[in-house]
N, C-alpha and C positions, 0 to 999 in steps of 0.2 A: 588442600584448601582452595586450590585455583578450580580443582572442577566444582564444588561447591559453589564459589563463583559462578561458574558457566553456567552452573544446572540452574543458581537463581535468576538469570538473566535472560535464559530463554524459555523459564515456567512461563505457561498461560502462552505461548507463540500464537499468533497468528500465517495463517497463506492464501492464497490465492490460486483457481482455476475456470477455467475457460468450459463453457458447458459443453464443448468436445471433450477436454479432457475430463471432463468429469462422466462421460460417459462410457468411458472405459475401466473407472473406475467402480465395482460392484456394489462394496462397502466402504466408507471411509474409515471406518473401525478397525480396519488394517492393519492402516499405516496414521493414525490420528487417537490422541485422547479425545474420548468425548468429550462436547461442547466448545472443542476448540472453535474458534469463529474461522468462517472460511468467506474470503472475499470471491465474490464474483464478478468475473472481468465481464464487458461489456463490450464488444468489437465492432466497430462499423461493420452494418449490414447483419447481423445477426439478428433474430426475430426476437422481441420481446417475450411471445411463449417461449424460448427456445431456454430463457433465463430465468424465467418465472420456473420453467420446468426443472432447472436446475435448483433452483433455492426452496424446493418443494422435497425435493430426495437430499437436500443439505436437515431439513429439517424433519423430516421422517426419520433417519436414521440418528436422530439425537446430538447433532451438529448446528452451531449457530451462522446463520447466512447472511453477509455484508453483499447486496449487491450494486456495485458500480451505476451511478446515476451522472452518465457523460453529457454534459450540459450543449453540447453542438450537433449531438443528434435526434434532439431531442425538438421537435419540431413548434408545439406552442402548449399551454398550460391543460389544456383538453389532454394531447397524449401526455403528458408531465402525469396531470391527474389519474388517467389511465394506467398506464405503471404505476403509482403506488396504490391504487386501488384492487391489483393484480396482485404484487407483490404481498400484500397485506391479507387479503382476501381467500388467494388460493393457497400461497406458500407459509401462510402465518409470520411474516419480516417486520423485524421491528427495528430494521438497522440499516444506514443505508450509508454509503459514501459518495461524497460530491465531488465533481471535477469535471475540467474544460473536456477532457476529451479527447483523444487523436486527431479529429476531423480537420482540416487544414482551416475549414471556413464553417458556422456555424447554419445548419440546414433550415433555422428556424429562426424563432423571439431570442434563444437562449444562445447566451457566448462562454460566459463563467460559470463557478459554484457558487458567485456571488448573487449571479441572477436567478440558480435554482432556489436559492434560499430570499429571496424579495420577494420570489413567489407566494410566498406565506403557506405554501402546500405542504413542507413539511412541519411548520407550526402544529396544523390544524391534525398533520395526520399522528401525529406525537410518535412520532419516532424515537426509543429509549434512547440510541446512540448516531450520531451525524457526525461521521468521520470526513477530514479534509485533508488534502493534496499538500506534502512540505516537499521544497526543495534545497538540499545541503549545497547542492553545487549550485545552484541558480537554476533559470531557465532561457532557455533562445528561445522560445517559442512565447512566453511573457514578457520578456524582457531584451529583445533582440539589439540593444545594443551593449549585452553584454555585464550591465548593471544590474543592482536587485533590489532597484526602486521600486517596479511595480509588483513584484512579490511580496515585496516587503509591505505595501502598503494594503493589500488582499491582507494579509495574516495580520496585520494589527487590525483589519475592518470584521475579521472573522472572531479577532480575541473578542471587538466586545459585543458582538451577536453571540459569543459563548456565554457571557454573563445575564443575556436577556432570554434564553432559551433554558427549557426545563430536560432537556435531552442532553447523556454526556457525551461531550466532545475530545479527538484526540485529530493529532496530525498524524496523518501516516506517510510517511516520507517513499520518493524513487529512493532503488536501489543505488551504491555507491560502493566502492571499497577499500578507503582511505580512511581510518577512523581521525585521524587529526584533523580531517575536514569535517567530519563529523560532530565531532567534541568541539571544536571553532564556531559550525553555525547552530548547533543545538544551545552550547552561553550566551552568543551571540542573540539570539533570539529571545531568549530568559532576560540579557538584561535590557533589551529594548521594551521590557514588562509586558512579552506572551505570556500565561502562564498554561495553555492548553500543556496536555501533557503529549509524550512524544511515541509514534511508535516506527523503529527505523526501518526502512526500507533495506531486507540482505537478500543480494543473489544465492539462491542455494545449488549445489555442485552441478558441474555440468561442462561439456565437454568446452575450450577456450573458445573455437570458434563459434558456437553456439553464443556464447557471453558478451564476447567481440560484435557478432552482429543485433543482437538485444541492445546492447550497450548503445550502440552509434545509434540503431531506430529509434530508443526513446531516449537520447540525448542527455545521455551521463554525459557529467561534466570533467573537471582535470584526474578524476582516479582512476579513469579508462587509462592512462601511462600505466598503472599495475600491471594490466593485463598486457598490454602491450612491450612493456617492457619481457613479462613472462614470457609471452611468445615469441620472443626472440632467443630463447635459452631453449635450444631442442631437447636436450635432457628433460625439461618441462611442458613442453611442447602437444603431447600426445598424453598425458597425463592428467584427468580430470579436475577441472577446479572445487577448489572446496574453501569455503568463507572461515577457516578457521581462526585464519590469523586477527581479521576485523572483529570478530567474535571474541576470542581473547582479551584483547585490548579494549574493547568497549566494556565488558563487564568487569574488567580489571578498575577499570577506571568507574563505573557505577560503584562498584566495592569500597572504592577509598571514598568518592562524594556520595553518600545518598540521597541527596537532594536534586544531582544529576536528574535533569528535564527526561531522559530517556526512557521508559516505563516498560516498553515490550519489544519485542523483536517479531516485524513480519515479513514473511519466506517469499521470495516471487521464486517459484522453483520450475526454473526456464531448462531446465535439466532431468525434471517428473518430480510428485510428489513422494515417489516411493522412493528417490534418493535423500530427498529432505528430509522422511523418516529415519532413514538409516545414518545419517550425517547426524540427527537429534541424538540417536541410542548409542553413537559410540562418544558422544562428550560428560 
């Protein structure tokens, strides 16, 4: 009964790749059900053909393409237009995710996903699905002094742009690996009347220090102790991580509530996607 669980909770997954990695990959048919949605990262300094070209072989091979739309390097509503005129055009994309962005400072007009979406450019350009940025742990980088005032206050202005918009909307959370904080800001959020549905950010297996240093660059919050604590147990140490235990637990607890805001599970697989595959087929 519990892998039935699992297996229902991580149908339909989502992940994530960088169009290097994606260029090592030949087929994603591999290691991927068809039509899985695969997000594409967007990294400072990478050439917008360089993503367009990636969400074009997401799309050729029978795969659906989420590409990252970083609101800070994105310099004013001209190139804004321009990617999704590319996107749409070359790659056939009909789905895109918003967010601030790594950039420290914003290169252009654009700071937030708030102001990609004032833009009115994805109105016009009817994008089926506008995915947005959730944080379980908070953020220092919105929220620097450590509150989650101003997150909070972004996702109730995004819930009711979900009610004005004809495109569906979900949050797709950073990765974490504490499901109690999990399950704390996923209710949390529901009863503050979000009702966007949820889709959680999981690190997929990969070596600790590998995790460790992802972790701290994009500013996981208090579930980086897991891992640290793990590394300090050498028996553990050398030993690949693998999200099992957060897994478990979350769709344990999807099983008993189905009402649970948490809808799908997406892979950042900081460790390759062909572990992520292989982690899917042995639960």
């Amino acid at each position: 009964m519990e892998n039935e669980h699992i297996a229902d909770f991580l149908s339909d997954f989502s992940i994530e790749v960088t169009p290097n990695a994606a260029n090592k990959i030949e087929n994603f048919a591999e290691y991927l059900p068809l039509g899985t949605l695969i997000y594409i990262a967007h990294i400072e300094g990478t050439p917008i053909e360089d993503t367009v070209s990636t969400a074009k072989k997401i799309t050729d091979q029978g795969f659906t393409a989420m590409p990252h739309f970083p609101a800070r390097i994105i310099k004013d509503k001209e190139m804004l237009s321009d990617w999704i005129s590319k996107y749409q055009n070359e790659a056939g994309v009909e789905n895109a995710l918003l967010i601030a962005g790594g950039a420290n400072k914003p290169y252009g007009d654009y700071d937030s996903s708030i102001d990609l979406i004032e833009s009115g450019l994805f109105d016009q350009a009817r994008f089926k699905n506008i995915h947005i940025a959730g944080h379980p742990e908070g953020s220092k980088d919105i929220d620097p002094d450590g509150t989650t005032s101003n997150v909070d206050e972004a996702l109730s202005w995004k819930n009711e742009f979900s009610k004005r918009t004809d495109a569906s909307m979900a949050i797709t959370t950073q990765f974490c690996f504490d499901s109690n904080s999990v399950i704390q800001w996923a209710n949390s959020i529901k009863k503050s009347g979000i009702d966007i549905p949820v889709h959680i950010g999981i690190a997929g297996p990969a070596k600790l220090q590998t995790l460790l240093r992802y972790s701290i660059e994009c500013g996981v919050g208090a579930s980086i102790k897991i891992l640290q604590k793990r590394a300090k147990d050498i028996t553990k140490l050398l030993l690949p991580y693998k999200p099992t235990e957060i897994i478990n637990e979350l769709a344990l607890h999807k099983a008993k509530n189905p009402d649970f805001n948490i809808e799908k599970v997406h892979f950042f697989p900081l460790g390759g996607i062909k572990q992520v595959s292989q982690f899917i087929k042995e639960q």
